[in-house]
Backbone as CSV, one residue per row, in Angstrom:
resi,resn,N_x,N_y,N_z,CA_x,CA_y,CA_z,C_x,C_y,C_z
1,UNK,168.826,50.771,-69.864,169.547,51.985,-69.472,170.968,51.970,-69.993
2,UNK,171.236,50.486,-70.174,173.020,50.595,-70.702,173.366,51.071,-72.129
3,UNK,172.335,51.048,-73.026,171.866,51.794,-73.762,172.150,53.184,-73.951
4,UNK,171.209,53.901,-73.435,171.071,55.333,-72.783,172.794,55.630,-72.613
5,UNK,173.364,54.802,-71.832,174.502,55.836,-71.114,175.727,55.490,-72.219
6,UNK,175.345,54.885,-73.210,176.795,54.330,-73.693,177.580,55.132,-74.050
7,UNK,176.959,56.499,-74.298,177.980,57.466,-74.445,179.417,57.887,-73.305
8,UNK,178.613,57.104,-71.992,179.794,57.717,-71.500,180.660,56.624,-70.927
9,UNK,180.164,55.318,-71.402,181.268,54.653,-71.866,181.275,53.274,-70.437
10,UNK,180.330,53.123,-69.740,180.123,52.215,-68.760,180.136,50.891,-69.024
11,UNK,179.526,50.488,-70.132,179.078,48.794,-70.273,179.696,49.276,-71.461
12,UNK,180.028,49.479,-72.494,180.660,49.489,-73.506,182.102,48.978,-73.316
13,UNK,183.034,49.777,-72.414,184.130,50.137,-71.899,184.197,48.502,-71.068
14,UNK,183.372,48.014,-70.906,183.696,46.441,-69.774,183.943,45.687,-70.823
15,UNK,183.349,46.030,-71.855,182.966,44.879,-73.125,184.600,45.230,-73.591
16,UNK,184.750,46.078,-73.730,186.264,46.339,-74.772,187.723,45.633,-74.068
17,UNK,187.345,45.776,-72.722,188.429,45.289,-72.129,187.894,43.440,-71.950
18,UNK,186.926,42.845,-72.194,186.765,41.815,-71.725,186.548,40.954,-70.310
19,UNK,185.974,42.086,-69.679,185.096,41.666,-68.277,183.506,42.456,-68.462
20,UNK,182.994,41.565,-66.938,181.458,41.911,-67.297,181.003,43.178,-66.795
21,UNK,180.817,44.098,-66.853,180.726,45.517,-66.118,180.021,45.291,-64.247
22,UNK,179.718,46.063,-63.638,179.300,45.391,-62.421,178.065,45.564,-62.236
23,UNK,177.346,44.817,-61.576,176.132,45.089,-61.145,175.409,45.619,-59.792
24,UNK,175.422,46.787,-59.748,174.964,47.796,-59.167,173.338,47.503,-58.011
25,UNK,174.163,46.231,-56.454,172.769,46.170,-55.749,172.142,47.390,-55.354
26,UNK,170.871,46.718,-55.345,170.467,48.121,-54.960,170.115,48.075,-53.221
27,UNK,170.070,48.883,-52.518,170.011,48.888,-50.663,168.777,49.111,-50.501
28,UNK,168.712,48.658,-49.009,167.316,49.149,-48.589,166.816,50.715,-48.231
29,UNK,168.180,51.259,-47.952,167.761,52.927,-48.146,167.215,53.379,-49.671
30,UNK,168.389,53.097,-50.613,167.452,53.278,-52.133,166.694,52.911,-52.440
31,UNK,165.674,51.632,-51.612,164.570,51.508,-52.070,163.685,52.719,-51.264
32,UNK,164.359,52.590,-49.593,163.410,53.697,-48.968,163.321,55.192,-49.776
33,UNK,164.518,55.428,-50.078,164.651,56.620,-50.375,163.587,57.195,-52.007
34,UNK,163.600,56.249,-52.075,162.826,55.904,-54.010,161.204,55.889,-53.524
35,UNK,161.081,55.087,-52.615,159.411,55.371,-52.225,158.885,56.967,-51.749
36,UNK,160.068,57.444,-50.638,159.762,58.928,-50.484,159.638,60.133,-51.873
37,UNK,160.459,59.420,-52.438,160.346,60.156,-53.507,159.108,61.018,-54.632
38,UNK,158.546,59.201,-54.186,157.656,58.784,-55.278,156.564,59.337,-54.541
39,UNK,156.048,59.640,-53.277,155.483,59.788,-51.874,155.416,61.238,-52.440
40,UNK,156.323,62.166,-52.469,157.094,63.749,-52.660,155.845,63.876,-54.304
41,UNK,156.256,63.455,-55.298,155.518,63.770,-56.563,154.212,63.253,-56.866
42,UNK,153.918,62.387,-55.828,152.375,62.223,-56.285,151.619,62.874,-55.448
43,UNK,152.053,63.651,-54.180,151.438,64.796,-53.175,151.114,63.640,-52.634
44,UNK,151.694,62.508,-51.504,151.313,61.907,-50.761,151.955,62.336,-49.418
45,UNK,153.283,62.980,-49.859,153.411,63.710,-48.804,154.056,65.351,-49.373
46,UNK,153.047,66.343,-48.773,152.433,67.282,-49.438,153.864,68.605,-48.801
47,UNK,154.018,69.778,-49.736,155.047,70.272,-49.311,154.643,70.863,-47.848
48,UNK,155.330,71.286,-46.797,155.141,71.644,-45.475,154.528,70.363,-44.456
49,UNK,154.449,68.995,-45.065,154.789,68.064,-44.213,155.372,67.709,-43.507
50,UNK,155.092,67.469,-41.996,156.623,66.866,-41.161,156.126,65.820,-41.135
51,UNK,157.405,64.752,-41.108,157.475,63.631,-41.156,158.036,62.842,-39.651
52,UNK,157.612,62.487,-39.407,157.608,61.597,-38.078,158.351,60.141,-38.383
53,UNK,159.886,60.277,-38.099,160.270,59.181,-38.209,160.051,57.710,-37.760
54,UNK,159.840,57.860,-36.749,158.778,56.501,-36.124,157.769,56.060,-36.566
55,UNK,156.744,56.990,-37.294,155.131,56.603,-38.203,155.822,56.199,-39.578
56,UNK,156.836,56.843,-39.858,157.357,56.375,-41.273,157.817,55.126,-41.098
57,UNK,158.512,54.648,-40.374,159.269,53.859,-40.256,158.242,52.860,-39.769
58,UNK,157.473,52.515,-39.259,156.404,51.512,-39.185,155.640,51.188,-40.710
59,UNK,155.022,52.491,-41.145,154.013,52.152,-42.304,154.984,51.425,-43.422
60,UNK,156.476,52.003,-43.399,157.016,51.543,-44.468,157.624,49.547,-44.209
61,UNK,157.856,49.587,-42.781,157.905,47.981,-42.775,159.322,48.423,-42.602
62,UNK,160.299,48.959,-42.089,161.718,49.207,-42.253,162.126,49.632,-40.633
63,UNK,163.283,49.395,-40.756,163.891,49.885,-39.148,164.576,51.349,-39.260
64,UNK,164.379,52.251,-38.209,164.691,53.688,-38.001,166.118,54.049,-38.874
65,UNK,166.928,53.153,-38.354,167.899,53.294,-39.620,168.216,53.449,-40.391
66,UNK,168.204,52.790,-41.802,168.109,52.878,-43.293,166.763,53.890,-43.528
67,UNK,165.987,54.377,-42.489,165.337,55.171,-43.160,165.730,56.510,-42.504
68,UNK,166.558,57.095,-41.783,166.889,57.605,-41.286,168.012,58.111,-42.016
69,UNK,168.997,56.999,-42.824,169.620,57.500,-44.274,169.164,57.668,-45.469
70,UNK,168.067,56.796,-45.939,167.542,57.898,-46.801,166.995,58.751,-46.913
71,UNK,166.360,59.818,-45.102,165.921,60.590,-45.184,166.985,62.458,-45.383
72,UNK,167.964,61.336,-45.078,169.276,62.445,-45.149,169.694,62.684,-46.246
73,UNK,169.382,61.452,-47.035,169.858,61.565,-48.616,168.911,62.744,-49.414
74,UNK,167.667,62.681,-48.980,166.967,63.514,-49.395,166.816,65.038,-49.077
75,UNK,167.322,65.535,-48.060,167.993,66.550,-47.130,169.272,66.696,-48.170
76,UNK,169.613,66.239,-48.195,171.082,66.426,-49.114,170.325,67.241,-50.960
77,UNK,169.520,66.284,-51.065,169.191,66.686,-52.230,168.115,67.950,-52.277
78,UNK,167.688,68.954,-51.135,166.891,69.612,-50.588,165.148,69.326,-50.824
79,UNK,164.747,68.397,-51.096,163.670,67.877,-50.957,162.774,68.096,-49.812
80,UNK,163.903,67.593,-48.633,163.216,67.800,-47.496,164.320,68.894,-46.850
81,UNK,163.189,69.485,-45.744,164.139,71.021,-44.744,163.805,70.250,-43.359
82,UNK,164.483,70.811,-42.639,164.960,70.541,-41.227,164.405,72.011,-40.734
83,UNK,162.575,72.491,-40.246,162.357,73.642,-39.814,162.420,73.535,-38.454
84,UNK,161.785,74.637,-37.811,162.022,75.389,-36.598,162.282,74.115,-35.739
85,UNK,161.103,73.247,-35.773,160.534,72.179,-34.495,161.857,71.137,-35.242
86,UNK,162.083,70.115,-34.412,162.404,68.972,-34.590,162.001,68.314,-35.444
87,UNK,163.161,67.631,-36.455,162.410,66.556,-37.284,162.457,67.169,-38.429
88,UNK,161.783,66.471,-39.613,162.132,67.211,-40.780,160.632,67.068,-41.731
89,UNK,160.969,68.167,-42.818,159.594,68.299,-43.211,159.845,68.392,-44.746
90,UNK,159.116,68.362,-45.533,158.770,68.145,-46.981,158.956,69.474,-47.409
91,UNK,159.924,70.064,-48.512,160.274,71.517,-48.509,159.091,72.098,-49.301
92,UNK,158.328,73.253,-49.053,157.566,74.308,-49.378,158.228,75.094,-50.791
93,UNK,157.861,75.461,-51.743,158.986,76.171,-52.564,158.143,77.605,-52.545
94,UNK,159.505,78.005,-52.856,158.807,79.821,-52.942,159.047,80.553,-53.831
95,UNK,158.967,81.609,-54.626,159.078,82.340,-55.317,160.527,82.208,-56.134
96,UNK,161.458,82.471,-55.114,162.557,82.202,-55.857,163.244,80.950,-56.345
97,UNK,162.480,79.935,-55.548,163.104,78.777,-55.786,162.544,78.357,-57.271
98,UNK,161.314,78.883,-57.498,160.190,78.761,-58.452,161.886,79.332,-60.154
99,UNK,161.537,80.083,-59.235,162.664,81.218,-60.735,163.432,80.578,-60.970
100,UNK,164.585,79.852,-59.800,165.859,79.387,-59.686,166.009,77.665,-60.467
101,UNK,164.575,77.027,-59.949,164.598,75.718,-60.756,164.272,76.141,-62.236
102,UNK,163.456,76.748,-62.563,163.507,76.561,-64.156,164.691,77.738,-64.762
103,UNK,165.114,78.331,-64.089,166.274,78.883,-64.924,167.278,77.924,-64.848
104,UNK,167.809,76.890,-63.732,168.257,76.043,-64.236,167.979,74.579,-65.457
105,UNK,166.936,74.788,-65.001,166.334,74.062,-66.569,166.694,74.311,-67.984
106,UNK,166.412,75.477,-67.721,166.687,76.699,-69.075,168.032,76.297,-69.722
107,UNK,169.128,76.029,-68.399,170.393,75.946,-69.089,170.767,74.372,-69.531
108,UNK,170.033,73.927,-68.729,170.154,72.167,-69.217,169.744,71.156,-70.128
109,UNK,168.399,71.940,-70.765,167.854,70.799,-71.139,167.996,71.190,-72.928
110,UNK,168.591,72.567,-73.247,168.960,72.505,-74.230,170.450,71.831,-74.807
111,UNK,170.689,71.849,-73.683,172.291,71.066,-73.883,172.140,69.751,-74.062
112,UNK,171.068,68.947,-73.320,170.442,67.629,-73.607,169.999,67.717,-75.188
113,UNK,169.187,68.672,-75.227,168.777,68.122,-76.559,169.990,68.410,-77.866
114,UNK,170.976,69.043,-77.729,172.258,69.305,-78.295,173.232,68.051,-78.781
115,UNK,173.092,67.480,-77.054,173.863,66.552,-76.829,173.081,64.871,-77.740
116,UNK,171.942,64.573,-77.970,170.919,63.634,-78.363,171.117,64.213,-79.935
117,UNK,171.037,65.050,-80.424,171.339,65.465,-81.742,172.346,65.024,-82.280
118,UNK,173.540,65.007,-81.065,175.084,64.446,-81.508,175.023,63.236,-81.728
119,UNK,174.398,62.738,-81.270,174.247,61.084,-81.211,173.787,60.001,-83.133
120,UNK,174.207,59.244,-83.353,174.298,58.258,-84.470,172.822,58.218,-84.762
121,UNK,172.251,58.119,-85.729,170.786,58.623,-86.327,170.221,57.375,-86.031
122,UNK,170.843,56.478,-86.018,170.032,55.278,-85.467,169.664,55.276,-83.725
123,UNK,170.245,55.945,-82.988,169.828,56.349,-81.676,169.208,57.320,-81.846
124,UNK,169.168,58.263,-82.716,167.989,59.095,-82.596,166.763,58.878,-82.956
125,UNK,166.727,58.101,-83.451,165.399,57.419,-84.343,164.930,56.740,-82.954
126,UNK,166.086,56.187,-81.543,165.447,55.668,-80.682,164.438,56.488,-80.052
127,UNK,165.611,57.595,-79.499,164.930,58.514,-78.883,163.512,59.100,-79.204
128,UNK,163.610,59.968,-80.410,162.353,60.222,-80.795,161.002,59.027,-80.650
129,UNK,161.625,58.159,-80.915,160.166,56.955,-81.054,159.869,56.964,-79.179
130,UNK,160.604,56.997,-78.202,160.911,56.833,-76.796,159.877,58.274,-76.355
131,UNK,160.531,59.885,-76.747,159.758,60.753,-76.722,158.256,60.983,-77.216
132,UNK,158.104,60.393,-78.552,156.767,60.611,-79.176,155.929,59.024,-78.165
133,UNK,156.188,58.187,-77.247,155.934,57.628,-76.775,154.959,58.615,-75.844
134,UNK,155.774,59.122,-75.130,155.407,59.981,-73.975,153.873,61.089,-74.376
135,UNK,154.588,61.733,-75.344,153.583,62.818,-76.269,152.229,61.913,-76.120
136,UNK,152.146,60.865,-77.016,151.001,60.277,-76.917,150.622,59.869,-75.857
137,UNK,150.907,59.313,-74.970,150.647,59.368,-73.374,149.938,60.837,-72.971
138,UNK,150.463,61.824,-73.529,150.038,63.036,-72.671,148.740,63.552,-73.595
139,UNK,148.741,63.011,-74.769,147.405,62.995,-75.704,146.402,62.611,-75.258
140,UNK,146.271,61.145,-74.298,145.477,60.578,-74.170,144.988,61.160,-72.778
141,UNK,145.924,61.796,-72.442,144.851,61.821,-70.791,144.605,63.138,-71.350
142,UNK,145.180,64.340,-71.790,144.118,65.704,-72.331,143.288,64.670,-72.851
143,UNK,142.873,63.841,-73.851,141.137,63.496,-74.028,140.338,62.922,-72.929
144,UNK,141.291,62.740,-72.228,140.363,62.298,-70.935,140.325,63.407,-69.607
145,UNK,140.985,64.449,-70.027,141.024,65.909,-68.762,141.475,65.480,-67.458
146,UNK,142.959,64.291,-68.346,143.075,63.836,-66.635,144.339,63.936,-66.153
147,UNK,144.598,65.215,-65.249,145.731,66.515,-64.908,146.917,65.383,-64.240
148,UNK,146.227,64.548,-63.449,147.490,63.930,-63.289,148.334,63.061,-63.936
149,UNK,147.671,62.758,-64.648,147.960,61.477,-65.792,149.007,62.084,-66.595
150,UNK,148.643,63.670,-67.398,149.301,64.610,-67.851,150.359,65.062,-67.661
151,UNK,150.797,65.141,-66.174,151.380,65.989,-65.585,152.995,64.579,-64.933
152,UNK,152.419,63.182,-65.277,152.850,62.202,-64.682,153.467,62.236,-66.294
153,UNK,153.061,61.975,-67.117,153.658,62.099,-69.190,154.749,63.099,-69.156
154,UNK,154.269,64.267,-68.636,155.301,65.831,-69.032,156.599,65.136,-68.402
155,UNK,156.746,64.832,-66.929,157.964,64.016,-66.317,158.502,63.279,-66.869
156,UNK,158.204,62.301,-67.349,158.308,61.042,-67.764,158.983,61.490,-69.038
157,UNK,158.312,62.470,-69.866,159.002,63.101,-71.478,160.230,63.599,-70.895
158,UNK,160.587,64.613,-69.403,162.285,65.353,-69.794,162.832,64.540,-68.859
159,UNK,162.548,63.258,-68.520,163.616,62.291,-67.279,163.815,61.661,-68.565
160,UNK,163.051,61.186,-69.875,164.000,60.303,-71.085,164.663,61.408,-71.983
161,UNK,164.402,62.754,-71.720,165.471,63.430,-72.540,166.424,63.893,-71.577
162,UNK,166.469,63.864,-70.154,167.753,63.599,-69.800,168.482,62.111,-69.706
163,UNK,167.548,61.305,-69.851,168.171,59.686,-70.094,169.545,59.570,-70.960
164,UNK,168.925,60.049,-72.215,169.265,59.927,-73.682,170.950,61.100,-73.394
165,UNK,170.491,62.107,-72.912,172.172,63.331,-73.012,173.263,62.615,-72.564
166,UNK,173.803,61.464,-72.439,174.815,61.081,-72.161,175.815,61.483,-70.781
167,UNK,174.889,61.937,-70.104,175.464,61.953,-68.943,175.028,61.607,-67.969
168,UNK,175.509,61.185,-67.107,174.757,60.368,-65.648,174.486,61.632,-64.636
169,UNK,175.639,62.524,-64.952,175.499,63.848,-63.641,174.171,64.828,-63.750
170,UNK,174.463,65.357,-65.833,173.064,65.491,-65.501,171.821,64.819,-65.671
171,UNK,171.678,63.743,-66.119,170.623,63.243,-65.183,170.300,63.151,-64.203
172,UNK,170.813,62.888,-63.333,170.744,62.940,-61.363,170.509,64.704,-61.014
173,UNK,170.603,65.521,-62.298,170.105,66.541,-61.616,168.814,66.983,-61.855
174,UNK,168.743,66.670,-63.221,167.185,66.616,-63.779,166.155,65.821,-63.374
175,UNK,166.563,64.713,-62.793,165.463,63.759,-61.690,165.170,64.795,-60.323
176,UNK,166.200,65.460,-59.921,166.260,66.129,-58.717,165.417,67.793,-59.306
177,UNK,165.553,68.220,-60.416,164.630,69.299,-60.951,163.179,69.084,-61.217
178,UNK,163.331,68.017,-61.732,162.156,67.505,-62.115,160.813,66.939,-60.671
179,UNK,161.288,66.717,-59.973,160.691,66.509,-58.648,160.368,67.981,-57.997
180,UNK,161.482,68.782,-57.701,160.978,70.377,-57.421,160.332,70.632,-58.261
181,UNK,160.264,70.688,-59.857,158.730,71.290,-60.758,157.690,70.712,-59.898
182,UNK,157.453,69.569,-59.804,156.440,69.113,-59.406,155.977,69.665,-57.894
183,UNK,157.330,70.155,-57.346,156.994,70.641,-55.749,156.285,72.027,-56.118
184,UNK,156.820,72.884,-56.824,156.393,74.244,-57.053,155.251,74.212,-57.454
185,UNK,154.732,73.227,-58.299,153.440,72.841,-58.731,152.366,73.099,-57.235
186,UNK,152.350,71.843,-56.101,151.911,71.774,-55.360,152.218,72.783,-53.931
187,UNK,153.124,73.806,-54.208,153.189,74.837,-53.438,152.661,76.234,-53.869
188,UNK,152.432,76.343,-55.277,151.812,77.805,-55.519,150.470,77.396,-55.953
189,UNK,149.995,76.508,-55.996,148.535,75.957,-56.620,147.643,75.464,-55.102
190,UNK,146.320,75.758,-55.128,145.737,75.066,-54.117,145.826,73.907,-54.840
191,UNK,145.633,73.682,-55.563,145.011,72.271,-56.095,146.403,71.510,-57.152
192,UNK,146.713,70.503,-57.642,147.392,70.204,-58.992,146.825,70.761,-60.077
193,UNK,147.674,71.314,-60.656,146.669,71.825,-61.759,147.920,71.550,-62.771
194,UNK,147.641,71.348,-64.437,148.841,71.544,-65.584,147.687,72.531,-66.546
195,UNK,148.215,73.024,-67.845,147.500,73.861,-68.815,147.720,72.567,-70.071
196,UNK,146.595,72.376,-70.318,145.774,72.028,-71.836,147.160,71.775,-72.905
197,UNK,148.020,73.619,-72.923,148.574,73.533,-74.140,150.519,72.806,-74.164
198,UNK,150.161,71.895,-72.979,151.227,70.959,-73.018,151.807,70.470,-73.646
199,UNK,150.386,69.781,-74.034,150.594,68.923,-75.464,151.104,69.503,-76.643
200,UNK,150.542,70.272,-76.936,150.939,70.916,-78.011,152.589,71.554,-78.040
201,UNK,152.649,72.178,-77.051,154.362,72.357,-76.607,155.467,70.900,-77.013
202,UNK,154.876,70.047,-76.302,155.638,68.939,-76.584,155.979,68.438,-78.108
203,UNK,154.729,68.338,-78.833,154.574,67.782,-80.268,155.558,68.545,-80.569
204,UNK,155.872,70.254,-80.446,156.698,70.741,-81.403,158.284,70.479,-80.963
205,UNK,158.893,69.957,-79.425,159.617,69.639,-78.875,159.957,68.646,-79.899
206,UNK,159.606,67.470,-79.802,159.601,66.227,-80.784,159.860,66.448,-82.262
207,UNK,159.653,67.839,-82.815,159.536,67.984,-83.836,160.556,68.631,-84.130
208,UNK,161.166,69.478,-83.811,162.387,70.482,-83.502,163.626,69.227,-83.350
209,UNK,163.447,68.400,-83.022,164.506,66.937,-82.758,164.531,66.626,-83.884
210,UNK,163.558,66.316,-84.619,163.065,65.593,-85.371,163.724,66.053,-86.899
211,UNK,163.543,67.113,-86.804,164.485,68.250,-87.675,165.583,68.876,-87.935
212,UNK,166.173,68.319,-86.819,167.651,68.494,-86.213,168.008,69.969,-86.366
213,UNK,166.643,70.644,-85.640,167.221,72.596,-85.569,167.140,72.517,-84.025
214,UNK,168.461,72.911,-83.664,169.015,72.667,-82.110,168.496,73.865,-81.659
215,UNK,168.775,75.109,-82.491,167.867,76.425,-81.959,166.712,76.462,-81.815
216,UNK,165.608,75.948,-82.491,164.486,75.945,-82.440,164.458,75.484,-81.006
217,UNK,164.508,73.980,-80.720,164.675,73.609,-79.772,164.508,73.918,-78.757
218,UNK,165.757,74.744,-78.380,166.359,75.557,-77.385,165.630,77.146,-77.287
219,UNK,164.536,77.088,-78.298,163.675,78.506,-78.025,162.605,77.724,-77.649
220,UNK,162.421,76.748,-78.000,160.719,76.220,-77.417,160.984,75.947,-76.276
221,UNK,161.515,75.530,-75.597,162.352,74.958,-74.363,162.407,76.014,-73.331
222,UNK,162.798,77.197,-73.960,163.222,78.089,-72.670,161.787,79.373,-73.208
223,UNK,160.626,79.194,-73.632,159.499,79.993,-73.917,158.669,78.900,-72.888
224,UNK,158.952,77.600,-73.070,158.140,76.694,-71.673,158.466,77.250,-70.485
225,UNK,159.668,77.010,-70.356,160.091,77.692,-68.858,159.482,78.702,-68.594
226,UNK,159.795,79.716,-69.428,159.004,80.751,-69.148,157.943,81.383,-68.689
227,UNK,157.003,80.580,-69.513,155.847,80.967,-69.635,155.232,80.028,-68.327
228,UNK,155.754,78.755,-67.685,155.641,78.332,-66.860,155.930,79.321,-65.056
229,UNK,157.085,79.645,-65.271,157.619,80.634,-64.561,156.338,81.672,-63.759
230,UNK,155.681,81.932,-65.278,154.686,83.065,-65.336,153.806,82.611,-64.801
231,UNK,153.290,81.738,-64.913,152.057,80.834,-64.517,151.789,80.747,-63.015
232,UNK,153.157,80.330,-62.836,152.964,79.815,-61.006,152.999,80.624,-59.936
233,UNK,153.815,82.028,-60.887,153.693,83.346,-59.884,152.884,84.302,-60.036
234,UNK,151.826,83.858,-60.825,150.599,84.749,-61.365,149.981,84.919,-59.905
235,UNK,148.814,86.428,-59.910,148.153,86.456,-58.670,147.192,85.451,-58.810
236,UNK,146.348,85.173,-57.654,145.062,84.053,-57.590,144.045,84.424,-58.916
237,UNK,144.041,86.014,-59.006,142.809,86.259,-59.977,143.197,86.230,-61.259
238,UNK,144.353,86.625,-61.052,144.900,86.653,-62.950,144.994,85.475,-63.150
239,UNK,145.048,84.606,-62.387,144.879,82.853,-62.819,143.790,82.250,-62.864
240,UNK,142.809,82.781,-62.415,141.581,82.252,-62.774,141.046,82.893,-64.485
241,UNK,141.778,83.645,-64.785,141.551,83.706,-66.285,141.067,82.804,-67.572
242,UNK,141.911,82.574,-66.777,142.660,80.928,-68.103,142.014,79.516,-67.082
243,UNK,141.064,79.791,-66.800,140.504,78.388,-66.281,140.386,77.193,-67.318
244,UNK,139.315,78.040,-68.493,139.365,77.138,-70.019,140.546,76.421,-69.753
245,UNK,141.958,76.415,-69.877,143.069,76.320,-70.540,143.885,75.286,-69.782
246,UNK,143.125,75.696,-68.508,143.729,74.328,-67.424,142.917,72.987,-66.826
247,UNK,143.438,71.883,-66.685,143.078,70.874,-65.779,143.389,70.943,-64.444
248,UNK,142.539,70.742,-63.611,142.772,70.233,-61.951,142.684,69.167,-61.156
249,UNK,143.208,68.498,-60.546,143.066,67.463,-59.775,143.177,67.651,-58.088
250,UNK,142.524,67.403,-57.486,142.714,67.135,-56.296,144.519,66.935,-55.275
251,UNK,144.395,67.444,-54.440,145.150,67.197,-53.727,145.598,67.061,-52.212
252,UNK,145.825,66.007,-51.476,145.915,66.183,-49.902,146.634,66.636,-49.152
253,UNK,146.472,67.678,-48.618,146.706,69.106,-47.293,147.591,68.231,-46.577
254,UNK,147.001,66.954,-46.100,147.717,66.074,-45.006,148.572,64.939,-45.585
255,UNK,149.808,64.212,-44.709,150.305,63.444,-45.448,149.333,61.786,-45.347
256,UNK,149.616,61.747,-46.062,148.921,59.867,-46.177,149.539,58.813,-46.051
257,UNK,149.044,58.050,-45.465,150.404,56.512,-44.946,150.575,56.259,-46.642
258,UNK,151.722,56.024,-46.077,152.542,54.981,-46.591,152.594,53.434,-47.195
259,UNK,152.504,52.893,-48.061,152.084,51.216,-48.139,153.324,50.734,-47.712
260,UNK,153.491,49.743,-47.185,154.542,49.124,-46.793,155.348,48.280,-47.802
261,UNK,156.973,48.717,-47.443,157.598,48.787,-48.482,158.101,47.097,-48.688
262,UNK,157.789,46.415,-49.932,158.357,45.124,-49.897,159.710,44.748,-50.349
263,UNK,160.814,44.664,-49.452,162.065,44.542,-49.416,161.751,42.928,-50.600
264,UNK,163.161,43.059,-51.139,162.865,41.715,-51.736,164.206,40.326,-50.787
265,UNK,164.383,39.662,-50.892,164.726,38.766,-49.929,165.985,39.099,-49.967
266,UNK,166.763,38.617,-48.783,167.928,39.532,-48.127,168.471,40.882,-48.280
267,UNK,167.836,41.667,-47.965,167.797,43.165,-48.032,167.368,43.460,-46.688
């Protein structure tokens, strides 16, 4: 990752002055908070979940506390809502939130890829090899029609092209966008579902880099959004159209324990 950020000058900047940069423990809320997370995007805990701090806090192996802050951390980041009843629940997305996350997308991720363009051709040569990583990842599960696998690649492709933009802020927002796609996913869909022509979107993503046309880019980019946009607010029947075109996977209504979280020693 020290890599990734050197643009903005973290471990570079320790080296110039001649100390060792610091090392960043990590807590037992960030681990809690990192499992909910992970809990949030694989639909283990499904949007309109309430969460029962006491059942959480057992399955995960942790005391009410530290999970009690990272459940706030996540409240902070609107992940989770605080509805009518007591307690807090896994946020539902709706229509507008649907619009509101990828129009912020819209404005970000061409600036990422702007910003990765700026970068010394020998880091771009990283990147791309890092991205076409992913692509092929998302190759292999379309030959295998397997939506989550797919849909786990598509993430994985714009969390390393926000890696790569040289900024830490937006990254931390694109991890935080990138988790709502996935919520909107599992709030306007009965089921997980992604479309077939992913892949193909992506290859030309990679390729548009690859070529160093920042516009192109930035039109394939915001015709995804788009057309994504379109997708999730389609009626039930106009979406059964395009069945051909999509994969589905399963998904659970209810939330599912938790594995218990293994702190590593003094934590």
């Amino acid at each position: 990752m020290s890599e990734r950020n050197s643009g903005t000058g973290g471990l570079a900047s320790a080296r110039q002055v001649g100390r060792l940069a610091p090392v960043r423990r990590t807590s037992t809320v960030d681990l809690i908070a990192e499992r909910l997370r992970e809990a949030v995007v694989d639909g283990s805990l499904p949007p309109g979940a309430v969460l029962g701090e006491a059942e959480l806090a057992f399955q995960l192996g942790v005391s009410r506390g530290p999970l009690r802050e990272a459940m706030q951390r996540l409240t902070a980041e609107g992940l989770l809502v605080i509805p009518r009843r007591r307690g807090l629940a896994v946020r539902t997305m709706t229509p507008e939130d649907v619009r509101d996350i990828h129009w912020l997308r819209a404005r970000i991720e061409p600036e990422l890829g702007r910003r990765i363009l700026a970068r010394p051709a020998a880091e771009r040569r990283t990147v791309l090899a890092e991205l076409g990583a992913e692509v092929k990842r998302m190759q292999k599960a379309l030959r295998r029609d397997d939506a989550r696998a797919l849909g786990d690649a598509y993430l994985d492709f714009h969390r390393a092209l926000a890696a790569w933009g040289g900024s830490e802020r937006l990254a931390r927002m694109m991890g935080t966008l990138l988790i709502e796609t996935r919520l909107c996913t599992f709030s306007m869909y009965e089921h997980f579902e992604v479309h077939r022509d992913l892949v193909s979107e992506h290859v030309a993503f990679v390729a548009a880099l690859a070529a160093e046309d920042a516009a192109r880019f930035t039109a394939l980019i915001e015709a995804h959004l788009d057309a994504e946009v379109r997708r999730l607010l389609a009626e039930p029947e106009a979406a059964k159209e395009d069945d051909a075109d999509r994969l589905l996977a399963e998904t659970p209504d209810e939330p599912q324990p938790l594995d218990r979280l293994d702190l590593p020693e003094g934590l």
